[in-house]
C-alpha positions, 0 to 999 in steps of 0.5 A: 847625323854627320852626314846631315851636317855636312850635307846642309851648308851645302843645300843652303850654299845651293839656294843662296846661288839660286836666290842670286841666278832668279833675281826679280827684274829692277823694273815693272810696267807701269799699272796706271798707264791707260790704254789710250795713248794718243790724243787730238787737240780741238781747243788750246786754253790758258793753261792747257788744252782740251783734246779727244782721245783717239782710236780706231773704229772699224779699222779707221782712226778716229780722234772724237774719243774721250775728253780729257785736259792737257795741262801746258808744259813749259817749252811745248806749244799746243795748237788744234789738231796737234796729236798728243803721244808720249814719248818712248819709255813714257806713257800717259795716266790719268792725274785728278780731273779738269773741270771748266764751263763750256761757252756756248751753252754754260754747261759745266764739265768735268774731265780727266787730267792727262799726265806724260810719267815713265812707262817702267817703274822700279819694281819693289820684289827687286828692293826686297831681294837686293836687301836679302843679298846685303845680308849674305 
């Protein structure tokens, strides 16, 4: 029985170092990132741009993909065949939908949203183990 507790401050000393050596890491990709991540603009409006998702196609790159809304930014001007990617450490997700009414024949559509965010976001496992180490 002595020998046990002298061993089990030990095992436990032993796991809180371990549980500080495997720490979760602060952040994670970004799971609403889509998979696209270029697009072409075809038509600049008021308050944005419609634009085509681009990829390749038999190993050429075509831009007549998807169609999706570019909302305007404040300092960015938008002109046709501008390509729009996001920068490093950012990526593009779609954010709700556009919906607008083409000119030449009326139809109504509707398209998804194009939104520029961060690429890694804080992972929660880490939140969770930061508070464990508060409290050793």
């Amino acid at each position: 029985m002595r020998k046990l507790l002298l061993i089990l401050p030990i095992v436990l000393l032993g796991c809180a170092e371990l549980s500080k050596i495997y720490a979760p890491s602060k952040t994670v990709h970004n799971e609403e990132c889509v998979e696209i991540q270029m697009y072409e603009i075809f038509q600049v409006l008021e308050n944005g741009a419609l634009a085509n998702a681009c990829g390749y196609k038999y190993g050429i790159e075509t831009c007549n993909g998807l169609v999706v809304f570019v909302p305007a930014q404040k300092g960015e001007d938008f002109y046709d065949d501008k390509i729009i990617m996001p920068a490093d450490g950012k990526c593009i997700v779609y954010d709700g939908v556009y919906k607008y009414t083409t000119k030449k024949e009326g139809n109504h559509k509707t398209v998804p949203k194009l939104k520029i965010v961060d690429k890694e976001i804080s992972n929660p496992a880490y939140l969770e183990w930061m508070e464990t180490q508060a409290i050793n």
